[in-house]
VOBAMI-6789 format. One record per residue (C-alpha): residue in three letters; x, y, z. Coordinates in Angstrom, 3 decimals. Each point is the difference from the previous one (the first is absolute). Last residue first. Example, Ala and Ser with C-alpha at 12.3 -4.5 7.8 and 13.67 -1.06 7.14 Angstrom:
<pts>
{"SER"; {13.670; -1.060; 7.140}};
{"ALA"; {-1.370; -3.440; 0.660}};
</pts>
This chain:
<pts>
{"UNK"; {50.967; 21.998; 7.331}};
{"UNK"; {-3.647; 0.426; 0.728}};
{"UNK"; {-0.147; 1.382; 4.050}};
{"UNK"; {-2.011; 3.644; -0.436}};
{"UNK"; {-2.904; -2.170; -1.925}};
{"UNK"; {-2.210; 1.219; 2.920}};
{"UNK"; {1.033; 4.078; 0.114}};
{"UNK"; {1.138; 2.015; 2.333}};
{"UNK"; {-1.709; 0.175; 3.522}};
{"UNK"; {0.624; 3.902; 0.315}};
{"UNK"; {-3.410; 0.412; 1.704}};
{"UNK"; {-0.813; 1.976; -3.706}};
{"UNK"; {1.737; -2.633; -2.341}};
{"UNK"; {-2.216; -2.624; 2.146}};
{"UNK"; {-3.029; 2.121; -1.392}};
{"UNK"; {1.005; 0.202; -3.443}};
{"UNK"; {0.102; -3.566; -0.005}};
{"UNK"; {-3.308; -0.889; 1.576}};
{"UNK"; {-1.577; 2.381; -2.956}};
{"UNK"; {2.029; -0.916; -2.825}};
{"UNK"; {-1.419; -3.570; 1.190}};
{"UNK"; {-3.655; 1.091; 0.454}};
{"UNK"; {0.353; 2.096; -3.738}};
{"UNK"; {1.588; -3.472; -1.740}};
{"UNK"; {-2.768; -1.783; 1.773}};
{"UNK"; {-2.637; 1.870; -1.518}};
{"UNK"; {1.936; 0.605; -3.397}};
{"UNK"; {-0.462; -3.823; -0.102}};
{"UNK"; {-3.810; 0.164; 0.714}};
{"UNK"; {-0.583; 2.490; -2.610}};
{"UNK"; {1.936; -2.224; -2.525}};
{"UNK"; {-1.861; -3.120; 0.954}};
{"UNK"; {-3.823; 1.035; 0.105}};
{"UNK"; {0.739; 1.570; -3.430}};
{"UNK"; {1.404; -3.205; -1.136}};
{"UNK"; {-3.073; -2.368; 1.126}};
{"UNK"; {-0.485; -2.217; -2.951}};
{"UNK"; {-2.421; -1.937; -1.390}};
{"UNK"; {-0.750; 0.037; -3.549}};
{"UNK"; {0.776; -3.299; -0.401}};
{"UNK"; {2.654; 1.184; -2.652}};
{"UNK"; {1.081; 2.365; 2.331}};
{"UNK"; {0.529; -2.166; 2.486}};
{"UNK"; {2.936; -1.624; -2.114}};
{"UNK"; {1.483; 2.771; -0.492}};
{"UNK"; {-0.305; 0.706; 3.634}};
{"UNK"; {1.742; -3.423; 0.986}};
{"UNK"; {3.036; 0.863; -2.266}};
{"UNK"; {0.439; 3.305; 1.672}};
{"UNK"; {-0.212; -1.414; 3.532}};
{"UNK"; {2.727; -2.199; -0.939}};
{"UNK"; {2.385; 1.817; -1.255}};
{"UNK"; {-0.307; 2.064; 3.009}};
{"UNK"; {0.459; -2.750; 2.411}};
{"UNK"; {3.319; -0.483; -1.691}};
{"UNK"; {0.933; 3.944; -0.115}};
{"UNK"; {-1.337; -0.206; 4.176}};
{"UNK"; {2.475; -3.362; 0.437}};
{"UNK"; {2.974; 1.083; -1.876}};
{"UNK"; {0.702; 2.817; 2.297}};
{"UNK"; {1.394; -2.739; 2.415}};
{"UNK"; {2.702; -0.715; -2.422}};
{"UNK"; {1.261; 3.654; 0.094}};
{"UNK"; {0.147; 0.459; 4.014}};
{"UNK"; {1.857; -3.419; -0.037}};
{"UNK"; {2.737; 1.370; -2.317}};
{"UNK"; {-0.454; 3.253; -2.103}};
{"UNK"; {1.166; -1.446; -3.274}};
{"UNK"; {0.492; -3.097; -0.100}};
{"UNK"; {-2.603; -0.438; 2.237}};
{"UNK"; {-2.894; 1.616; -2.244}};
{"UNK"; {1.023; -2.135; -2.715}};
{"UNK"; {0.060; -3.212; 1.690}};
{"UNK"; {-2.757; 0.505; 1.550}};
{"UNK"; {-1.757; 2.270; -3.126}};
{"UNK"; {0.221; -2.861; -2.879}};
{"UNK"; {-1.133; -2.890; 2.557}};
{"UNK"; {-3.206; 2.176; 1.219}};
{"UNK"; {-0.643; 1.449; -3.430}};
{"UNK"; {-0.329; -3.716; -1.317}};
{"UNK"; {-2.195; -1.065; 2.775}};
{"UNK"; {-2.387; 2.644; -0.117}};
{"UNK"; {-0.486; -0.825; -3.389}};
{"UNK"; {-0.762; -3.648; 0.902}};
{"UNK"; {-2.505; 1.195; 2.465}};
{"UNK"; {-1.389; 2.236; -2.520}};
{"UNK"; {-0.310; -2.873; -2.767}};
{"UNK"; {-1.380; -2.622; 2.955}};
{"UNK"; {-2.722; 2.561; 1.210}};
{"UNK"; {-0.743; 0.319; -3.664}};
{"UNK"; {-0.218; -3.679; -0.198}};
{"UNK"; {-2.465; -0.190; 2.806}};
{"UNK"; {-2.689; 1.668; -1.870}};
{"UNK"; {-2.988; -1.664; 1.516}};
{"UNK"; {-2.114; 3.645; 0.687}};
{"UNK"; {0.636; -0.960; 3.890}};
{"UNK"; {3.768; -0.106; -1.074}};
{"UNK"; {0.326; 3.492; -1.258}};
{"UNK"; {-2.177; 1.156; 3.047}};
{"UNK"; {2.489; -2.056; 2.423}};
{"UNK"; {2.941; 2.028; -2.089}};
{"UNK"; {-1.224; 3.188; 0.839}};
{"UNK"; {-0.200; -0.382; 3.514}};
{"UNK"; {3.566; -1.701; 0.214}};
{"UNK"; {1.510; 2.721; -2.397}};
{"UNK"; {-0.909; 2.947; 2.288}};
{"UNK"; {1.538; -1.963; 2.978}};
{"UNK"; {2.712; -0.278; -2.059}};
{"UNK"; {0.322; 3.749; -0.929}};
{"UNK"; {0.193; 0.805; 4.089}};
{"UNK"; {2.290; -2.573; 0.827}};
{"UNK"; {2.223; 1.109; -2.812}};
{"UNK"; {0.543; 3.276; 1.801}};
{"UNK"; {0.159; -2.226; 2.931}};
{"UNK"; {2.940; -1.584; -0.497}};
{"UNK"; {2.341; 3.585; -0.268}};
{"UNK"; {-1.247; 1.210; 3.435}};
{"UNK"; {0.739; -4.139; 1.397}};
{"UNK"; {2.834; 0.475; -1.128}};
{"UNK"; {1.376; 3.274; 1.868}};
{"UNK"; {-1.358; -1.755; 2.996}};
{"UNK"; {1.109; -3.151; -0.387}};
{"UNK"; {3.848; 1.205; 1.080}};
{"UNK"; {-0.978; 0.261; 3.089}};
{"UNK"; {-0.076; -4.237; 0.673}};
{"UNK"; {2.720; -0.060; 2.329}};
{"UNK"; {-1.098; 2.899; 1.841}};
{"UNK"; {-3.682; -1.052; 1.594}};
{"UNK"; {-2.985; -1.258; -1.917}};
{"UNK"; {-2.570; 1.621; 0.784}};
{"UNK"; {1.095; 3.192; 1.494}};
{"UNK"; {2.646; -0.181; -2.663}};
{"UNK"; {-2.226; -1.209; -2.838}};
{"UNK"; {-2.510; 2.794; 0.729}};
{"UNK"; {2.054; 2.894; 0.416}};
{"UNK"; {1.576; -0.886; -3.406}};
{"UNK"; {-3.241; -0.462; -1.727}};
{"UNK"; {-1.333; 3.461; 0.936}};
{"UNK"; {-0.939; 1.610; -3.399}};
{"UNK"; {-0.863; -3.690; -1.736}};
{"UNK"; {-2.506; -1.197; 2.845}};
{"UNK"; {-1.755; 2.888; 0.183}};
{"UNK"; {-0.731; 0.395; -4.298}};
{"UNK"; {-0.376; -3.520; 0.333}};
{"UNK"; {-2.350; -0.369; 2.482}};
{"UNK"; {-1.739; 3.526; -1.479}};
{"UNK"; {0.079; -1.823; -3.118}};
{"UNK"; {-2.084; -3.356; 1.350}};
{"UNK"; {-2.632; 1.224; 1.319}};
{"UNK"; {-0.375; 2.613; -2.671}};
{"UNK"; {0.428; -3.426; -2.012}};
{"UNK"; {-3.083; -1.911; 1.775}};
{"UNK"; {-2.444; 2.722; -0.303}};
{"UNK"; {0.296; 0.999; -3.159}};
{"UNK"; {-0.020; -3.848; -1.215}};
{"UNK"; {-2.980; -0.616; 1.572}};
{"UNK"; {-1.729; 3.135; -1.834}};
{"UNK"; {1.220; -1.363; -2.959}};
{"UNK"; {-1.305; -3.239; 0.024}};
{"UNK"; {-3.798; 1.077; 1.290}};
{"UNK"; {0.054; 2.410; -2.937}};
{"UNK"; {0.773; -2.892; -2.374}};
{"UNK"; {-2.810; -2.230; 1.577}};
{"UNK"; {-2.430; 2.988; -0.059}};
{"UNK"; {0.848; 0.642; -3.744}};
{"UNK"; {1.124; 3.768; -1.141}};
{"UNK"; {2.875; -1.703; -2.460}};
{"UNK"; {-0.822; -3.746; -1.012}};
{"UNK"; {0.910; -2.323; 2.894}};
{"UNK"; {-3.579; -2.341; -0.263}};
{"UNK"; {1.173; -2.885; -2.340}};
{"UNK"; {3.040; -1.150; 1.567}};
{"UNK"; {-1.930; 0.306; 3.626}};
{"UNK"; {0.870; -3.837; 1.408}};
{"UNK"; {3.870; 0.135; -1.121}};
{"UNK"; {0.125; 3.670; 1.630}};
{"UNK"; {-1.230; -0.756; 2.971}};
{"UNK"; {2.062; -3.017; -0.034}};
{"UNK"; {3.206; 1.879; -0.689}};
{"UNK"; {-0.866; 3.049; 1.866}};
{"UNK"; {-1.070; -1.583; 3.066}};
{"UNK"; {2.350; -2.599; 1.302}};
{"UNK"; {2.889; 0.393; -2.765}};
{"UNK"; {0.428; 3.825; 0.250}};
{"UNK"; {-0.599; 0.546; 3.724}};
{"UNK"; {2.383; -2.848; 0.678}};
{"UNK"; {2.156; 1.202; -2.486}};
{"UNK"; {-0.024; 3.430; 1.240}};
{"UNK"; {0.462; -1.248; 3.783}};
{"UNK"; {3.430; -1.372; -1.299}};
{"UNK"; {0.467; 3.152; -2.329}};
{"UNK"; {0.697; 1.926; 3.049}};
{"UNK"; {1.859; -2.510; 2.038}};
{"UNK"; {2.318; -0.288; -2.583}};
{"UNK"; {2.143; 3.128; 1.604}};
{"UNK"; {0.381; -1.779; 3.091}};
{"UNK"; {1.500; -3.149; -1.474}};
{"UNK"; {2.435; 2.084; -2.275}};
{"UNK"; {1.135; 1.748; 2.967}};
{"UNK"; {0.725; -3.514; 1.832}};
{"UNK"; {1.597; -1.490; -3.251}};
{"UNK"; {2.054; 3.240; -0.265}};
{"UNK"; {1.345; -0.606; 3.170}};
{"UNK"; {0.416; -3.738; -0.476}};
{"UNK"; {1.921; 0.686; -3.397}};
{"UNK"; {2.232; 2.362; 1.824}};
{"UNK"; {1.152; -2.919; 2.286}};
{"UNK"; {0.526; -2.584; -2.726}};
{"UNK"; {2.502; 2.180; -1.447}};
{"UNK"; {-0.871; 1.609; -3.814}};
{"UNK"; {0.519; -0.841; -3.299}};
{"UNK"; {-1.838; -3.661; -0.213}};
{"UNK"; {-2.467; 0.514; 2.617}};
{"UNK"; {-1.048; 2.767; -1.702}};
{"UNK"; {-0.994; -1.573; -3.296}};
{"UNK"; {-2.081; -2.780; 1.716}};
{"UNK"; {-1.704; 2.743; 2.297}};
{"UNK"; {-0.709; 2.144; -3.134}};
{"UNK"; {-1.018; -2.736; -2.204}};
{"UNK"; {-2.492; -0.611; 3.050}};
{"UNK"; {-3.326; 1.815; -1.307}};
{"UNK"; {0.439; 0.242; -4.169}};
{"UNK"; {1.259; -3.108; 0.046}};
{"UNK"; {-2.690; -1.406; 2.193}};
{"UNK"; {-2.472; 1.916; -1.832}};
{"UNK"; {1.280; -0.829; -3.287}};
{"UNK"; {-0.048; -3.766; 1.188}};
{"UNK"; {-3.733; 0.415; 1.585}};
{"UNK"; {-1.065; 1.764; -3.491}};
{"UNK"; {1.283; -3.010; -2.424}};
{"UNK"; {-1.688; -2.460; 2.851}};
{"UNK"; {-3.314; 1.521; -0.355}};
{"UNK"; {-0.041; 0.251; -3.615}};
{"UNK"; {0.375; -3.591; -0.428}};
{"UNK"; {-2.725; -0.638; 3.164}};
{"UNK"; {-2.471; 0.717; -2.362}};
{"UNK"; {0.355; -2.616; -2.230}};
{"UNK"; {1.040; -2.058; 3.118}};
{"UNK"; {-3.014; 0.281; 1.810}};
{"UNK"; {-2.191; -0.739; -3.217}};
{"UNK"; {2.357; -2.914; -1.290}};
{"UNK"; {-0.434; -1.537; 3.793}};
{"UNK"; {-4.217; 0.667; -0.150}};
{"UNK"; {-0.563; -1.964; -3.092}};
{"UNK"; {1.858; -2.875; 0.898}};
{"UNK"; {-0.325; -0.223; 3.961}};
{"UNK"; {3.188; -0.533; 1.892}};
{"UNK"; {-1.199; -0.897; 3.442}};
{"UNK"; {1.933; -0.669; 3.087}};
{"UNK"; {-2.194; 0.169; 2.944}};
{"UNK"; {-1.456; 2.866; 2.170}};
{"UNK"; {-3.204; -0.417; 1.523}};
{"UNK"; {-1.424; 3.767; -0.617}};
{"UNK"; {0.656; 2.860; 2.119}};
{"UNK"; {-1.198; 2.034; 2.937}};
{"UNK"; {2.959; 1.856; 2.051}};
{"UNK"; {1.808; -2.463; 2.634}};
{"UNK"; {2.108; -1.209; -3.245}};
{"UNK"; {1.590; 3.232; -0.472}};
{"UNK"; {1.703; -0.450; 3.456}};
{"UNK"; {1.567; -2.453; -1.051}};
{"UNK"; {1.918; 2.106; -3.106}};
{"UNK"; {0.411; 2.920; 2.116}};
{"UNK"; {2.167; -2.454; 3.094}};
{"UNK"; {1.857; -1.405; -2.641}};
{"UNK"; {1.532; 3.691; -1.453}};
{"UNK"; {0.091; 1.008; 3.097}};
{"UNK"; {2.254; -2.945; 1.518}};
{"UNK"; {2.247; 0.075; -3.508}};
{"UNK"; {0.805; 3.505; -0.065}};
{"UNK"; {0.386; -0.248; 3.704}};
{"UNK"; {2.638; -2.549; -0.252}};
{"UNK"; {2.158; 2.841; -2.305}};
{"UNK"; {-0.532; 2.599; 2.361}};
{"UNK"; {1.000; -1.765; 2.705}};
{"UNK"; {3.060; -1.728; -1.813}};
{"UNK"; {1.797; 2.717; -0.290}};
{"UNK"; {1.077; 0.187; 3.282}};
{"UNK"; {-1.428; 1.211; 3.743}};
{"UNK"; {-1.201; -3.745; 0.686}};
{"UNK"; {-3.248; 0.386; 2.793}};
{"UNK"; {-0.705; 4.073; -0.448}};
{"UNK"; {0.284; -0.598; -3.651}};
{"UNK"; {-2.597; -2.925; -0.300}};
{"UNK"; {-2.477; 1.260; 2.754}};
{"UNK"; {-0.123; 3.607; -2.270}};
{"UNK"; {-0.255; -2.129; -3.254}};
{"UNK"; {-3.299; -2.340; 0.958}};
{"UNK"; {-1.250; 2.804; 1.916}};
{"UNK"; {-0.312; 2.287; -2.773}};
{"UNK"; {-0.649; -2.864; -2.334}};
{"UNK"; {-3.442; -0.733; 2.193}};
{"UNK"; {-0.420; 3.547; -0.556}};
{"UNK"; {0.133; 0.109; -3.204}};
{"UNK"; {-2.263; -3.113; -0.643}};
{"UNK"; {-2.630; 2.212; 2.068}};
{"UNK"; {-0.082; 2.867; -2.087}};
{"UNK"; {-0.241; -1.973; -3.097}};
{"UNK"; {-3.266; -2.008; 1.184}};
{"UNK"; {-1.375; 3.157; 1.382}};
{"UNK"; {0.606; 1.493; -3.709}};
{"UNK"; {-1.448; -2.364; -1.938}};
{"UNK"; {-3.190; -0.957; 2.360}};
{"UNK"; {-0.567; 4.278; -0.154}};
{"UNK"; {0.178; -0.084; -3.430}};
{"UNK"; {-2.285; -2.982; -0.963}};
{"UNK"; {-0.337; 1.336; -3.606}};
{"UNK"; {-0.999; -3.099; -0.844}};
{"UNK"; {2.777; -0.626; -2.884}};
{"UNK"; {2.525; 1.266; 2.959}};
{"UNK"; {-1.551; -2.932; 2.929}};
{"UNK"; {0.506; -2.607; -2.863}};
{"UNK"; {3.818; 0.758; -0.535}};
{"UNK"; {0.400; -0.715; 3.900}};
{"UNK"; {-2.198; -2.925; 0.054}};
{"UNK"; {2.449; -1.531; -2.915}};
{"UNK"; {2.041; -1.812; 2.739}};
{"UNK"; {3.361; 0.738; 0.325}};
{"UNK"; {2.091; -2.968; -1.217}};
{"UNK"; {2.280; 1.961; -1.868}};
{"UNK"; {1.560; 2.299; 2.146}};
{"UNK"; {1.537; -3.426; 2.333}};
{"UNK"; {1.684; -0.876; -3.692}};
{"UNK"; {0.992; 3.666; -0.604}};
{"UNK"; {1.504; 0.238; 3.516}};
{"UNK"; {2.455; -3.337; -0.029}};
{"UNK"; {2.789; 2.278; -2.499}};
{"UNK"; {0.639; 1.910; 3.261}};
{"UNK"; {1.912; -2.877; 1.872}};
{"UNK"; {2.068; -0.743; -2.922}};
{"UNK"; {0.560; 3.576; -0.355}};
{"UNK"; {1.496; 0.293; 3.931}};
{"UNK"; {1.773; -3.609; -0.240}};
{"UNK"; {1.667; 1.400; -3.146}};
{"UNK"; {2.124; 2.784; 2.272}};
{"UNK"; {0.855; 3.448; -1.628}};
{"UNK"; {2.182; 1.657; -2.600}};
{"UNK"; {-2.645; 0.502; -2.285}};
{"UNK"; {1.019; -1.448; -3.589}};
{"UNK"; {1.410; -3.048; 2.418}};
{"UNK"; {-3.774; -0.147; 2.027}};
{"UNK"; {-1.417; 0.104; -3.686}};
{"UNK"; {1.466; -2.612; -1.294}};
{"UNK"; {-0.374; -2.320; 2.998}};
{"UNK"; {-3.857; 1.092; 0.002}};
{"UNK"; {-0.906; -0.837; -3.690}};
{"UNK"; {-0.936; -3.505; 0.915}};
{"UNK"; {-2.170; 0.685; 3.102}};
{"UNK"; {-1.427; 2.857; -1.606}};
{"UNK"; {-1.259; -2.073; -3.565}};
{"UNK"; {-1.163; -2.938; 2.871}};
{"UNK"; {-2.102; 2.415; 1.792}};
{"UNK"; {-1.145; 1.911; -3.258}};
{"UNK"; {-1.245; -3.373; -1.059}};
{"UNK"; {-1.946; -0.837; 3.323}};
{"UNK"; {-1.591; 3.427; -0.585}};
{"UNK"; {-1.277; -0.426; -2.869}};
{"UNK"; {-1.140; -3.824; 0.409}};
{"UNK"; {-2.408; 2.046; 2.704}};
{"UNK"; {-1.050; 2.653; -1.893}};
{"UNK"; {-1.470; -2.024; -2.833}};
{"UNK"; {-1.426; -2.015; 2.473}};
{"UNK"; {-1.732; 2.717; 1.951}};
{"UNK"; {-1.016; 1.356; -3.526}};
{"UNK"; {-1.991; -3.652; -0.949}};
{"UNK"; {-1.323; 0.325; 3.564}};
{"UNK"; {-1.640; 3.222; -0.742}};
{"UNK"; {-1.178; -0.983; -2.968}};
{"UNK"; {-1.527; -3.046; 1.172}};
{"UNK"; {-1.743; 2.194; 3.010}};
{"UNK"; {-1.487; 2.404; -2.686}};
{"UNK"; {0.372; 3.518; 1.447}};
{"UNK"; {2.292; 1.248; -2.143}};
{"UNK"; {-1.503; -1.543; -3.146}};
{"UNK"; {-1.236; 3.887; -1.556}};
{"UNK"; {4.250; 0.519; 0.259}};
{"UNK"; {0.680; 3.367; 0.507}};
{"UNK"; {0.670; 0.035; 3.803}};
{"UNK"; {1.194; -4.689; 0.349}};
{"UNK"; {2.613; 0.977; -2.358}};
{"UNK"; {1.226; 3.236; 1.242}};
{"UNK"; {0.319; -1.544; 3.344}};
{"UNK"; {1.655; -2.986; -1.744}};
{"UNK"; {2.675; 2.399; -1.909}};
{"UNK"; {1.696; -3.878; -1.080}};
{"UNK"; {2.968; 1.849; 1.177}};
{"UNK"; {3.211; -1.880; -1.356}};
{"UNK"; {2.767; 2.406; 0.353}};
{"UNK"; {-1.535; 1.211; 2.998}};
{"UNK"; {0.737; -2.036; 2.820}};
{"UNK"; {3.467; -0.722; -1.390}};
{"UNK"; {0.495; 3.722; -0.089}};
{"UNK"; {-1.444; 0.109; 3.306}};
{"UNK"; {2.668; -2.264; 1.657}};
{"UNK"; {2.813; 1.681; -1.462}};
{"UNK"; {-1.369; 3.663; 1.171}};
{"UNK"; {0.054; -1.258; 3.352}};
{"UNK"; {3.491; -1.521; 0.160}};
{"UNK"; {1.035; 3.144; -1.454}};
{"UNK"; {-1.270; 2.196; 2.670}};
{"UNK"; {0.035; -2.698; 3.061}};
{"UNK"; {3.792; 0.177; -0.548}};
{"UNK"; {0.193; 3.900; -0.193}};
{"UNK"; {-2.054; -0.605; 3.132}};
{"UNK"; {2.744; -1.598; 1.856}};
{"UNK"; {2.699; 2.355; -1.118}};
{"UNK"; {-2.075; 3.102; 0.775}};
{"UNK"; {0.264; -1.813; 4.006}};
{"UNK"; {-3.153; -1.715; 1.413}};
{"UNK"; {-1.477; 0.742; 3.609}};
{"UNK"; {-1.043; 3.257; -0.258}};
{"UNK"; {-0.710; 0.181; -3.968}};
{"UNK"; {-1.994; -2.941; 0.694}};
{"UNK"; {-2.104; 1.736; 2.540}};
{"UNK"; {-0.521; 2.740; -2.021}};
{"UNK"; {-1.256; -1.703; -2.636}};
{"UNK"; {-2.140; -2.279; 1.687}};
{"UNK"; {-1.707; 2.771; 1.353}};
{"UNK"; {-0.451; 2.142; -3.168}};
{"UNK"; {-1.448; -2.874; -1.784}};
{"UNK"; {-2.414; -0.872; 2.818}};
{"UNK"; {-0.711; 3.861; 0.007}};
{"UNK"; {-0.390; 0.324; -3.738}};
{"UNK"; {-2.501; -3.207; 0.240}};
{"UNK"; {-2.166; 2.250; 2.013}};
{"UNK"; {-0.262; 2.825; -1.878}};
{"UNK"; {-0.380; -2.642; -2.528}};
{"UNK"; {-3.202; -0.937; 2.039}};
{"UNK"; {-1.712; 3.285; -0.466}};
{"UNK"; {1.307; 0.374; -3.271}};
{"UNK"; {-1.879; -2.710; -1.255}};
{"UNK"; {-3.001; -0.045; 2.126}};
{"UNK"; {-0.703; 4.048; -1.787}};
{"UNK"; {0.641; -1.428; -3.341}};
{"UNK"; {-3.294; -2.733; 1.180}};
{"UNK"; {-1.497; 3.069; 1.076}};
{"UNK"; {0.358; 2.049; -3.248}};
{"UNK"; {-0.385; -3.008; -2.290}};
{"UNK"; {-3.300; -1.006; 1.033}};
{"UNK"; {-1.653; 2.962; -2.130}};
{"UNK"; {0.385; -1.785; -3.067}};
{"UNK"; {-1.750; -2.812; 0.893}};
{"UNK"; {2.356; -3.382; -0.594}};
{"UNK"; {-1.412; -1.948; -2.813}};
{"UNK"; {-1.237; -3.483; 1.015}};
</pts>
């Protein structure tokens, strides 16, 4: 049944309401790591991290997206024939990590019993029940985000009992592997059907047809999203890479409540209204007007966050990690364009065109590679990071060409919004020149 357009307000409102709270968890455990771990230890976690989703997402069957557009999602045969599909996925992916992990622990410097360890998570990912993908096609937002909030904070504990009991790298790295089982049960206390393995023959080709353009966007969006960590923890010590992992942590957490906004209410919302989004529509009005709200939310964050990022990290984080302050000012100019890109992109997909998400993820990709290693021969670390807002940009741009042909777009909304925050930041900073505070990029070297 078609969501009623006027649903989407509250249900955006449940949304941020618990990300607030998922920011704290975040926040927490971050803190506390940062405490008890060295840089050194969490420039491990960084690349063993980013290793263990790019074999997560090199083959993403996309089975949220799947079981969203599909008019079979709620079939139970269906559902069963994706679990499966997911399943010998993941068990794959396992055994393609496991192998790859001495070659990659000698390209990294660090121990193969840590990415050996890691390369388990995509198998205990994959047998999630489907209840989870059900609850988005429903529009079940406040079931979605409850269930999130609380697998967070079962990780929260999970990681803060692990470092406070073995103080070493292998806290963070067991608590991967704890959270990442503990979500997957607890999926299976929401409703669901009998799973069993099931590969039906006109459902499979179905799944995978789509799924095609699924996996081409989830490996540009990996690339696109941790070709920066990979690249940096090839030119730079282990200990600067787990500052800038803990800046570039913070600064996602922007576009991480975007893409829950985007993919639990705009992308189904969107899927189920294809025909009612014309210009001057109630549906379309009701999408806009949620979207105003959300990103002045979100730019005076930003805007905050940004102009006193170095008084932040420092109170936060203490003196060793100081120098995430400058970087986290730099990451979140790109934060701000990607969480434009997120909400655009779930409309893109809701219309079925998941191969332009793939082309601009893809694109985003290509100017990410070309302006890291560009950017950093040049300028250093301050240059490379700059490739993240161009990146984001590129991809933005693609998106709205593409929303322009569905006639639905929201650039005017965009542009006034981003000289918004530009005006709240230019605001914050003139202010800190005036109580002699200086400026928040004052430590780029």
């Amino acid at each position: 049944m078609a969501a009623k357009p006027a649903s989407i307000a509250s249900k955006s409102l449940w949304t941020i309401g618990t990300y607030v709270a998922s920011a704290g968890i975040r926040f927490s455990s971050n803190i506390v790591l940062s405490r008890l771990l060295g840089p050194e230890i969490l420039g491990i976690v960084v690349i063993a991290q980013a290793i263990r989703t790019g074999c997560d997402l090199l083959t993403d069957l996309g089975p949220e997206q799947n079981i969203v557009h599909s008019p079979h999602g709620d079939d139970e045969r269906f559902l069963n024939t994706v679990w499966t599909m997911q399943v010998l996925r993941g068990l794959l992916v396992s055994i393609a990590c496991l192998a790859l992990s001495p070659l990659l622990a000698r390209f990294y410097h660090i121990d193969t019993a840590i990415l050996m360890a890691v390369s388990a998570a995509p198998l205990l990912n994959s047998f999630m029940s489907t209840s989870i993908f059900s609850v988005a096609k429903r529009l079940e937002v406040r079931t979605r985000n409850v269930f999130e909030l609380g697998a967070e904070a079962i990780g929260l504990i999970i990681n803060i009992t692990l470092a406070l009991t073995l103080r070493n790298v292998w806290a963070p790295i067991l608590g991967i592997l704890f959270a990442v089982g503990a979500r997957t049960c607890l999926t299976y206390l929401l409703p669901h059907p009998r799973h069993r393995f099931v590969l039906d023959k006109v459902h499979g080709p179905q799944i995978f047809h789509f799924s095609k353009w699924i996996m081409l966007s989830s490996l540009a969006f990996y690339a696109a999203i941790y070709v920066d960590r990979l690249f940096l923890g090839l030119v730079v010590p282990l200990a600067t890479l787990g500052v800038y992992g803990l800046a570039k942590a913070v600064s996602d957490l922007p576009n991480t409540v975007a893409g829950r906004l985007a993919f639990q209410i705009v992308f189904p919302f969107v899927a189920s209204h294809q025909g009612d989004l014309e210009a001057g529509s109630a549906p379309r009005a009701e999408l806009s007007r949620v979207r105003l709200h959300f990103l002045l939310l979100v730019l005076l964050g930003i805007a905050t966050v940004m102009a006193w990022s170095d008084w932040a990290v420092r109170l936060l984080y203490g003196h060793r990690y100081v120098e995430a302050g400058w970087m986290l000012c730099l990451l979140l100019i790109g934060g701000w364009i990607a969480v434009l890109s997120s909400l655009n992109e779930a409309a893109v997909f809701g219309h079925g065109k998941a191969q332009n998400v793939s082309y601009a993820n893809v694109v985003r990709f290509a100017v990410m590679g070309t302006a890291l290693a560009g950017g950093f021969a040049l300028w250093g670390l301050p240059g490379a990071l700059l490739a993240l807002p161009a990146s984001e940009l590129a991809r933005y741009v693609i998106l709205t060409k593409t929303q322009l042909r569905m006639k639905l777009t929201f650039l005017r909304q965009d542009a006034a919004l981003s000289l918004g925050l530009l005006a709240i930041f230019g605001g914050w900073v003139l202010l800190r020149l005036a109580l002699g505070l200086g400026v928040p990029w004052a430590l780029i070297h």
